[in-house]
C-alpha positions as CSV (number, residue, x, y, z in Angstrom):
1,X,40.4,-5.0,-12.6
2,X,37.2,-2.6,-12.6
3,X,34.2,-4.3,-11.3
4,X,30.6,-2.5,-11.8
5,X,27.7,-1.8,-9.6
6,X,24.4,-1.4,-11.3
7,X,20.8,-0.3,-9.3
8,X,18.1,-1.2,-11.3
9,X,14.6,0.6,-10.5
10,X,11.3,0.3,-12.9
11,X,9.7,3.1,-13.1
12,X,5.0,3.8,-13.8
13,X,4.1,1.1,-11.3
14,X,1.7,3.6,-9.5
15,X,-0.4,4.2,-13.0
16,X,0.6,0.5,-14.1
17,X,-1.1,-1.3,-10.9
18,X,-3.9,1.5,-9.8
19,X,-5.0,2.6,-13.0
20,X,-7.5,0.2,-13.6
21,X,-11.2,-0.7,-11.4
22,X,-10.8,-4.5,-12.3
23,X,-9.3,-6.4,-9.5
24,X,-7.9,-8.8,-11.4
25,X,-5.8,-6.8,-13.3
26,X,-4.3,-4.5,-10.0
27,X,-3.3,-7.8,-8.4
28,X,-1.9,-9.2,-11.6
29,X,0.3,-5.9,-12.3
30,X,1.4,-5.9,-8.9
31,X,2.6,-9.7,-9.4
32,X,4.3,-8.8,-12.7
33,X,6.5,-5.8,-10.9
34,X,7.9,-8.1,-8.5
35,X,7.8,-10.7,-11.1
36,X,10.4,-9.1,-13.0
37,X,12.8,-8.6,-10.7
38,X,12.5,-11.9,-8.1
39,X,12.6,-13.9,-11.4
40,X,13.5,-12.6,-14.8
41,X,16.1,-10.9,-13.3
42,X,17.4,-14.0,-11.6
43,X,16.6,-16.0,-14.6
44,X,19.2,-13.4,-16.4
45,X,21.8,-13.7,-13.9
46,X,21.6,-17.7,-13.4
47,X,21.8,-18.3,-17.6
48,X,25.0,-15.8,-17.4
49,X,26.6,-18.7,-14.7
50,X,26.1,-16.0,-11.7
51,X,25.3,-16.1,-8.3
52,X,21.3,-15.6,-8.4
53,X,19.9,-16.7,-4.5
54,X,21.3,-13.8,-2.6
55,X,19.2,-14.8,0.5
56,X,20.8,-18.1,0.8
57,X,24.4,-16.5,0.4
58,X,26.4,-16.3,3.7
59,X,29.0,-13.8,2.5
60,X,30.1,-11.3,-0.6
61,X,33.6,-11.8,-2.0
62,X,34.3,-8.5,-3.9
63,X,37.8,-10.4,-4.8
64,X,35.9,-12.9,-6.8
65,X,33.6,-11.4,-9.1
66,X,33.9,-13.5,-12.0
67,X,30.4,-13.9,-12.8
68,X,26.8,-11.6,-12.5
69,X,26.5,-11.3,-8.3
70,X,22.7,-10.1,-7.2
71,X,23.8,-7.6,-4.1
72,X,20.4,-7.5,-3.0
73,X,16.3,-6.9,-4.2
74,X,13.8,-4.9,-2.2
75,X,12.1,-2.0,-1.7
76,X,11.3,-2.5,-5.9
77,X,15.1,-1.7,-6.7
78,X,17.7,-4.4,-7.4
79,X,21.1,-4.0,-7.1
80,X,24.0,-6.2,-9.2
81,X,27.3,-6.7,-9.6
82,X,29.7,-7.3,-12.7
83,X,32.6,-8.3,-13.8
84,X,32.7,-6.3,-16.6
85,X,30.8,-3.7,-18.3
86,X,29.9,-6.1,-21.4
87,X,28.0,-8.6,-19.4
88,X,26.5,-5.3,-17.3
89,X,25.3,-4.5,-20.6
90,X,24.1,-7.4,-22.4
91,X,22.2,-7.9,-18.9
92,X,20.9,-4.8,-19.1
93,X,19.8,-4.8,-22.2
94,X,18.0,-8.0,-21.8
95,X,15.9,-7.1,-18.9
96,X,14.7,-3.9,-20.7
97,X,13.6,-6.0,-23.7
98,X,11.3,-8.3,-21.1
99,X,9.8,-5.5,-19.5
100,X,8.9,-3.5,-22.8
101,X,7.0,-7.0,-24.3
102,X,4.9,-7.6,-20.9
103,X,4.1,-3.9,-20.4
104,X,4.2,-2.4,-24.1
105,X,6.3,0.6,-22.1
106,X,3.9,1.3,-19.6
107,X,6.7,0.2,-17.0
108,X,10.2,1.4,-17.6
109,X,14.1,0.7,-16.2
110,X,15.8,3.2,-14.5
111,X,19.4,2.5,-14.6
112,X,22.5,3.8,-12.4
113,X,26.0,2.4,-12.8
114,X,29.5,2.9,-11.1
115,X,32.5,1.5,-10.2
116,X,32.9,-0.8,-7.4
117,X,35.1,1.4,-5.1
118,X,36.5,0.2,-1.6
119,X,33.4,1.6,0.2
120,X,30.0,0.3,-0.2
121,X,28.1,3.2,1.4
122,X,30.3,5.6,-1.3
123,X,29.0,3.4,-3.7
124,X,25.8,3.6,-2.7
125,X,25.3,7.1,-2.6
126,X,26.7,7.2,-5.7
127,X,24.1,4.9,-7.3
128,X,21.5,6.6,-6.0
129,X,23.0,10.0,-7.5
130,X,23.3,8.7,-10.7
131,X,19.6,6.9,-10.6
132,X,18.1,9.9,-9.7
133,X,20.2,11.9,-13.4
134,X,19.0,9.1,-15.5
135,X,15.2,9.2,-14.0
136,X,15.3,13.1,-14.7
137,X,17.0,12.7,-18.1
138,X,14.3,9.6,-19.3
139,X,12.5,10.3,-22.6
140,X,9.4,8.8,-21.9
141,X,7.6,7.5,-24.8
142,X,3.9,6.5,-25.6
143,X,3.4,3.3,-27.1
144,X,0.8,4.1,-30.5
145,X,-2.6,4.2,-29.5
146,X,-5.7,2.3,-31.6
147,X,-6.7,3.7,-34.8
148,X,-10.0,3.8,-35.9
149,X,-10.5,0.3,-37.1
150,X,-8.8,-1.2,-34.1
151,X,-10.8,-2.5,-31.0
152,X,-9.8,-0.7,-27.8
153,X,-8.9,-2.8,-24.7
154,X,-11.7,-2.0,-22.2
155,X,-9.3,-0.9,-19.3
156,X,-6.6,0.8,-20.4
157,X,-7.7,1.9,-24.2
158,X,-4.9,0.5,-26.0
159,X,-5.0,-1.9,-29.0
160,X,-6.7,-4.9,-28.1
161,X,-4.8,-7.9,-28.0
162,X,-6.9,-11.0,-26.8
163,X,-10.5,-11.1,-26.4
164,X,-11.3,-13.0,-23.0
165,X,-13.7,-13.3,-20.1
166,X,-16.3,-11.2,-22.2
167,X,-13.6,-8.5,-23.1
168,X,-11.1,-6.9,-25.5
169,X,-7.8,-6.7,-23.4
170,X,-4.5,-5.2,-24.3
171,X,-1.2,-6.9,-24.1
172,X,-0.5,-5.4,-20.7
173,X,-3.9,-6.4,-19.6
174,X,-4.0,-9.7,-20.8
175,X,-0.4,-10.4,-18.8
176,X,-1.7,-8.6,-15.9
177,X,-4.1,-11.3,-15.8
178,X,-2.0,-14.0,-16.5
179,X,-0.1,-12.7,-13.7
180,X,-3.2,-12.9,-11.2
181,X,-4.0,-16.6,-12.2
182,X,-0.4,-17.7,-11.6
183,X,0.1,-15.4,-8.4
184,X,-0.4,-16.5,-4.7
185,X,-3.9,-16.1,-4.3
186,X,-4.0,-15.0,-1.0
187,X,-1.7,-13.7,1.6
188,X,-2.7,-15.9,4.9
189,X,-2.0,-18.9,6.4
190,X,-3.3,-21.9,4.1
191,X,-6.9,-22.3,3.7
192,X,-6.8,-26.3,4.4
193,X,-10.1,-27.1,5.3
194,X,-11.3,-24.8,2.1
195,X,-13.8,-22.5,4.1
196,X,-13.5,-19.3,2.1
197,X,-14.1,-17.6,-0.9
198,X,-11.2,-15.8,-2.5
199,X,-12.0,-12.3,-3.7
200,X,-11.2,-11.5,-7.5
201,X,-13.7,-8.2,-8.1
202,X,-14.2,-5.4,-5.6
203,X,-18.3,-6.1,-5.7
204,X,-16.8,-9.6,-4.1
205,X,-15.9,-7.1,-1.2
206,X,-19.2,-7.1,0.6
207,X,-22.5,-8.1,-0.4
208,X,-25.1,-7.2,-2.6
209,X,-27.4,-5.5,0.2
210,X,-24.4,-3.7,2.0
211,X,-23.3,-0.2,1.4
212,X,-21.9,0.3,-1.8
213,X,-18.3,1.1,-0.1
214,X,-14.6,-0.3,0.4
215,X,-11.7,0.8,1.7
216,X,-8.3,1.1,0.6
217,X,-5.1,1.2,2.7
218,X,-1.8,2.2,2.6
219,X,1.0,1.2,4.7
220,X,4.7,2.7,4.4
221,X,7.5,1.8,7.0
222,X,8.7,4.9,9.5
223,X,12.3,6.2,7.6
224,X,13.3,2.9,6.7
225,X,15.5,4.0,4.4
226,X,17.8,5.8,6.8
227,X,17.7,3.0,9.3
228,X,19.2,1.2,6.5
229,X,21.8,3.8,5.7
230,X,22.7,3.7,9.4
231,X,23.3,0.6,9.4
232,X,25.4,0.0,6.2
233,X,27.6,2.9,7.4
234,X,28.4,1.4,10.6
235,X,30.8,-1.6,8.5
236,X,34.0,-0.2,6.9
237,X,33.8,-3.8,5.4
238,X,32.5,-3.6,1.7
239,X,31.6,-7.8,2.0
240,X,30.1,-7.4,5.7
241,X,28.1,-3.7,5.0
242,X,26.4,-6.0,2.2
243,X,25.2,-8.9,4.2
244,X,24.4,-6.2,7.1
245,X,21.9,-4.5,3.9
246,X,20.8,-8.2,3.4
247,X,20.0,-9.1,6.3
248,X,18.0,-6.2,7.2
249,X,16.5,-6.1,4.0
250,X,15.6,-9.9,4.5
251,X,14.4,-9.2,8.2
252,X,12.0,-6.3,7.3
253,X,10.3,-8.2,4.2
254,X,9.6,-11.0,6.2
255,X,8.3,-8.9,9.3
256,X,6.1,-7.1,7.3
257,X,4.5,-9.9,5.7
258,X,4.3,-12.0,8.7
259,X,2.1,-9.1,9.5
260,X,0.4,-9.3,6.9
261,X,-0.3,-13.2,7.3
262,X,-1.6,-12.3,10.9
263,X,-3.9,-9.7,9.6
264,X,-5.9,-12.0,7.4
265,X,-5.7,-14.5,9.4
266,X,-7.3,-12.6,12.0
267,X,-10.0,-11.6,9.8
268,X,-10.8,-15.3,8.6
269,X,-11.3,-15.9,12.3
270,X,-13.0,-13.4,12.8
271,X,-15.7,-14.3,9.8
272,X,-16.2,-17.5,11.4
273,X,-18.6,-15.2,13.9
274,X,-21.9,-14.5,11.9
275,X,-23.1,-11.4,13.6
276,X,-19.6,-10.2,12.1
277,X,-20.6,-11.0,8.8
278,X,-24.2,-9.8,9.0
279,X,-22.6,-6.7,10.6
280,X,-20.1,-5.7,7.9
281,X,-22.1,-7.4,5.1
282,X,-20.0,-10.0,3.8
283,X,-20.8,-12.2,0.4
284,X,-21.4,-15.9,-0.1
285,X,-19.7,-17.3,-3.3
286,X,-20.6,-21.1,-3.7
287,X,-22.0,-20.9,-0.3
288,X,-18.8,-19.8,1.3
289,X,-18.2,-16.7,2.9
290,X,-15.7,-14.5,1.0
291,X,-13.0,-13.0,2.7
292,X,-13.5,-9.5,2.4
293,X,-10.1,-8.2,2.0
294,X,-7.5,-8.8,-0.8
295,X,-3.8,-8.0,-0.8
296,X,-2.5,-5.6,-3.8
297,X,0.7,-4.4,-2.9
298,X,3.1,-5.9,-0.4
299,X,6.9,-5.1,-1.4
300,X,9.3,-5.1,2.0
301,X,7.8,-1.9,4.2
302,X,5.4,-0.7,1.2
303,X,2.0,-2.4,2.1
304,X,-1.1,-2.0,0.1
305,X,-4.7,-3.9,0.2
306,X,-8.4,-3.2,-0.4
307,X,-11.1,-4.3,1.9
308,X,-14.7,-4.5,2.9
309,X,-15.0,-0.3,4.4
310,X,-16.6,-1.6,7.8
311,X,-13.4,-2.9,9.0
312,X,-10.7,-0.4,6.8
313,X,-9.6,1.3,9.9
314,X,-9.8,-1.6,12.1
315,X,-7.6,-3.7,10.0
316,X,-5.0,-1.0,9.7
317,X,-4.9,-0.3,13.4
318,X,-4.6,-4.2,13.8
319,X,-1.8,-4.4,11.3
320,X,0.3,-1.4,12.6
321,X,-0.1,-2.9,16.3
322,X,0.8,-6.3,15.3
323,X,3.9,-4.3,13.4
324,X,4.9,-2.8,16.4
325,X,5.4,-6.1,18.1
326,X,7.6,-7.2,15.8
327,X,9.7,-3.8,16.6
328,X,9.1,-1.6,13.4
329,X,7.0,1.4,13.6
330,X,4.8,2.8,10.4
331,X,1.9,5.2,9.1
332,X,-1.5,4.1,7.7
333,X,-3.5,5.7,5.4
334,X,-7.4,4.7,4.8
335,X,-9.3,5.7,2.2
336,X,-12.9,5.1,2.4
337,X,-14.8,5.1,-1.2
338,X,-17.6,3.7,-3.1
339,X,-16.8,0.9,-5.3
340,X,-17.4,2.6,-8.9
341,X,-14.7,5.6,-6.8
342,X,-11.8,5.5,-9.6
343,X,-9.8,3.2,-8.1
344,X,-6.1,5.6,-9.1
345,X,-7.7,8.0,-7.2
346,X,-8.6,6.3,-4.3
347,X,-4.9,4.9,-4.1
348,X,-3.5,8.5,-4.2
349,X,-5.7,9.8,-1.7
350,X,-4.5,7.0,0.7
351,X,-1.0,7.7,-0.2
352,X,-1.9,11.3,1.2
353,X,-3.4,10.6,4.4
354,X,-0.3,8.2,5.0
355,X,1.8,11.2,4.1
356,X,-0.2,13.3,6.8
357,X,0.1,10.8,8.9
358,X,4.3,10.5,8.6
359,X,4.2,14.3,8.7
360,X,2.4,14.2,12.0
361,X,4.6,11.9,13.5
362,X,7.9,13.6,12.4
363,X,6.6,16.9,14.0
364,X,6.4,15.0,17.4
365,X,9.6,13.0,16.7
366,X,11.7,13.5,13.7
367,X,14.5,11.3,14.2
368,X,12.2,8.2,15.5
369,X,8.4,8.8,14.8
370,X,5.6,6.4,15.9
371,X,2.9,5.2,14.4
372,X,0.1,6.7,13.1
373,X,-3.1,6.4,11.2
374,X,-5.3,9.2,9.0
375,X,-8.7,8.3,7.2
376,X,-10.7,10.3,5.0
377,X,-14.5,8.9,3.7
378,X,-15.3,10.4,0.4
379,X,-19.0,11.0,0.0
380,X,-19.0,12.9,-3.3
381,X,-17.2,12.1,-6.7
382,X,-15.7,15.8,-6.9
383,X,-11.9,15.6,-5.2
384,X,-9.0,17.8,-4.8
385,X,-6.7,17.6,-2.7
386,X,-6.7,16.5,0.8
387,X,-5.8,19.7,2.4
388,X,-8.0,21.7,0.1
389,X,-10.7,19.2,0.8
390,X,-10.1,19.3,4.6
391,X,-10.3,22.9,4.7
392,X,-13.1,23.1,2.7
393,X,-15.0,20.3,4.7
394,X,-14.0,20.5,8.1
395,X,-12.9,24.4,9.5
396,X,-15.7,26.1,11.0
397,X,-15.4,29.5,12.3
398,X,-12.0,29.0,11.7
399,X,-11.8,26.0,13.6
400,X,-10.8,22.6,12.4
401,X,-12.8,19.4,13.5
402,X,-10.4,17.0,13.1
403,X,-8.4,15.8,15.6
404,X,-6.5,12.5,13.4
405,X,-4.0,11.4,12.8
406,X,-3.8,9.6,15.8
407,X,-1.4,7.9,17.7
408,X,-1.5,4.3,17.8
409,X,-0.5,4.7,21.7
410,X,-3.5,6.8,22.6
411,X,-5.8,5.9,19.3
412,X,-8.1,3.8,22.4
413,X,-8.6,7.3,24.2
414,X,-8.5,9.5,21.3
415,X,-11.0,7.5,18.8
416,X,-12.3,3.8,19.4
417,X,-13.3,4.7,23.3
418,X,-15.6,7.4,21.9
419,X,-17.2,5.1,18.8
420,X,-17.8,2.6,21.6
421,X,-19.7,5.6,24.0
422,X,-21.5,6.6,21.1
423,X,-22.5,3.5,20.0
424,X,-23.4,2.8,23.6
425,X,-25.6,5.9,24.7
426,X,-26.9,7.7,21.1
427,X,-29.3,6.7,19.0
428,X,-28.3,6.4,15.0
429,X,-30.6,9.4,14.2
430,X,-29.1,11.4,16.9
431,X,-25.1,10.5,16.5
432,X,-26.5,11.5,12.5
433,X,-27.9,14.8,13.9
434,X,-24.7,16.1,15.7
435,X,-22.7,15.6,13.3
436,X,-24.2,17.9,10.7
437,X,-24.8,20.2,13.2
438,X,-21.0,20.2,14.0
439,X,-20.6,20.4,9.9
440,X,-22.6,23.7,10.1
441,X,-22.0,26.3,12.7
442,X,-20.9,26.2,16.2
443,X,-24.2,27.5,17.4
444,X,-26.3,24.6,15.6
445,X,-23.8,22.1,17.4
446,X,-24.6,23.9,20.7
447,X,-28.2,23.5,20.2
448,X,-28.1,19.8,18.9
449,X,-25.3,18.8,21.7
450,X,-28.4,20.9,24.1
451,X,-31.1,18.5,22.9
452,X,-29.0,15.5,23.6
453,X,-27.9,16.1,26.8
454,X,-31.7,17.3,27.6
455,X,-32.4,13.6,26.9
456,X,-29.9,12.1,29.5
457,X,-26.8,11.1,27.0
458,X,-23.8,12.3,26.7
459,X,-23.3,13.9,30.5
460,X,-19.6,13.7,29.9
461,X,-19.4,16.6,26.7
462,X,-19.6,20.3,28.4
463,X,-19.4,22.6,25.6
464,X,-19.0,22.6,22.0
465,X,-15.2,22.5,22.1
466,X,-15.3,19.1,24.3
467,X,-18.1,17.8,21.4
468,X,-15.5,18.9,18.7
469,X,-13.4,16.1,19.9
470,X,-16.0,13.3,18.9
471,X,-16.0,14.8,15.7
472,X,-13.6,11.5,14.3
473,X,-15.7,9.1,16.0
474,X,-19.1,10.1,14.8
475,X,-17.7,9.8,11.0
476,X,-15.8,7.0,11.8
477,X,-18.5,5.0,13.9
478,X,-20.5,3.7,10.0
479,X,-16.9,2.2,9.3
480,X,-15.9,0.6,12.1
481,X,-15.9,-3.2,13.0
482,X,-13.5,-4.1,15.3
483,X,-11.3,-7.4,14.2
């Protein structure tokens, strides 16, 4: 008897979740993704009489599929298997019909199917063959747009559905809501003695009199996927190769998130200390301090979350040592923008600089790269993209003055050692001065680096190639708060 194997993978989450500048409504979407899979899709499989808690499983029979069997879900796939293809189907076909009511199409299923062979790494590849043709092959369709005596939905422009909070909101907007009030409101250790504020707009990110800037980061495991692969193809075994991919699915959520519980814990600890708060500029709310970060992605090694811009690289260094600890290596991204930045953007452009970080640390170790982080501070609202803007911005004669990404086993040396000399021995105007002069022409650096040294600082920079290599530090130094 043929048994089936179906991957399930929703496709437009990027645009779904980032396409918006209401905070609500990026948290909210993000909950509805994993919503859909963690529990419709259970739902589905538990109402057809089928094994639903894969977690809680301690083996895969492939002899006794009799009934729906969820293999596994992470990484924002899902994978399933049937005893048939009628009860693939009707499965199928009820999961697409949830996904197009909560997300009128803006999210999509991506189906691949096979036969269960006697290998699960064939079967695998095979999946991921056929998810790949059906991805390529999708007809993607746009849902009708308002006519001219229907009310727009202020975020996303489609027919309004529900007027709340002051607002017309779509369908999709008014569930991504929903989503947000019924989601975990915050990813760190329980708030028992109710201290803090929770977060629910970006302007709740720092306070009224602070710069008008946040920061979003990016996180995204080191070749996670072929560790996996690696591992799966070690077990002839189809049952054990699938709780070896449970396992280490299960052990790299739960690493990742513990991580991420340490991170904010660290920076509720860290708020307690009011020069920290006057220093970044953090917000009351009821008299409370807020907590000025908020989680927006965090699905296995694919880690997403805004935060006040004084401590956006701190926090990612923080979290990518902690991660390290726990044995996995990965790449940050930081983008640095004003609030009113659009918000889609902002997530793109940390997707980049985590890409230039990954690309960094493959060039130096391809088969097991370390981590790394990249930042970028946008200043302006015109963007390309980041290598245009880096060659635009940053060569000089020629001569790049970047030195990141760095290494998180020399970042000390290479970047927070030289924010902490600066901040030690120049002056705000002067650290200001130098680095224009570096953003003009080497001989206006000379002269500036001249005038400083005339005064006594910075004994330890020679010549302009030596000053080059503050560069990172004296753009850095406005948005950096150690946690």
């Amino acid at each position: 008897m043929a048994y089936y194997l179906i991957q399930y993978d929703i496709t437009g989450i990027q645009s779904f979740i980032f396409s918006t500048n209401k905070m609500k409504e990026n948290i909210g979407a993000s909950a509805l993704v994993a919503f859909l899979f963690k529990e419709e899709l259970r739902e589905i499989v538990k109402n057809a009489g089928g094994a639903w808690d894969w977690e809680n499983e301690s083996s895969f029979d492939t002899n006794k599929i009799t009934k729906p069997k969820i293999v596994y879900i992470g990484g924002g796939n899902a994978l399933v298997a049937f005893p048939d293809k009628e009860s693939a189907k009707d499965a199928t076909s009820k999961l697409s019909k949830i996904i197009f009511e909560k997300t009128y199409n803006q999210l999509r299923l991506a189906v691949g199917t096979c036969e269960m062979s006697g290998s699960f790494q064939v079967d695998k590849d095979n999946l991921r063959k056929k998810l790949k043709e059906c991805k390529k092959n999708y007809c993607i369709t746009q849902p009708l747009m308002g006519m001219g005596i229907i009310r727009e939905c202020d975020s996303d422009k489609l027919p309004a559905f529900r007027y709340i909070e002051g607002i017309y909101v779509s369908l999709p907007s008014y569930n991504k809501r929903k989503a947000c009030k019924n989601a975990q409101q915050i990813f760190c250790p329980k708030d028992e003695k109710n201290k803090f504020e929770i977060p629910l707009e970006f302007d709740d990110l720092t306070s009224d009199t602070a710069r008008n800037y946040i920061a979003v980061v990016h996180i995204d495991g080191n070749s996670m996927g072929k560790k996996i692969d690696a591992a799966i193809s070690e077990e002839n075994d189809y049952s054990k190769a699938v709780e070896s991919l449970r396992k280490i699915s299960i052990k790299i959520t739960n690493s990742y998130n513990d991580t991420l519980c340490e991170l904010f814990a660290a920076v509720c600890e860290k708020l307690e200390n009011k020069e920290f708060r006057d220093t970044i500029g953090a917000k009351k709310i009821n008299d409370k301090d807020c907590i000025p970060m908020r989680r927006i992605v965090a699905n296995g090694d694919d880690i997403t979350f805004v935060c006040n811009a004084k401590i956006g690289i701190s926090a990612a260094i923080h979290f990518l040592k902690e991660l390290e600890r726990r044995g996995y290596y990965a790449c940050a991204g930081v983008a640095i923008v004003k609030k009113a930045f659009p918000f889609y953007r902002a997530y793109e452009l940390a997707e980049e600089l985590c890409s230039s970080a990954k690309k960094k640390a493959k060039g130096i170790d391809e088969n097991d790269p370390k981590s790394f982080i990249d930042f970028h501070i946008v200043t302006s609202g015109v963007m390309t993209d980041l290598e245009g803007i880096r060659k635009k911005q940053y060569e000089i004669g020629g001569k790049s003055l970047l030195s990141r990404p760095f290494a998180m086993d020399t970042i000390s040396c290479d970047l927070l050692c030289k924010i902490n000399s600066l901040n030690d021995k120049l002056p705000r105007n002067k650290k200001m001065a130098l680095e224009l002069a570096l953003l003009t022409s080497q001989k206006e650096a000379e002269v500036a680096l001249a005038e400083v040294k005339s005064r006594g600082h910075l004994d330890d920079v020679a010549n302009y190639e030596q000053l080059i290599k503050y560069f990172d530090a004296l753009e850095a130094m406005e948005f950096y708060e150690e946690i």
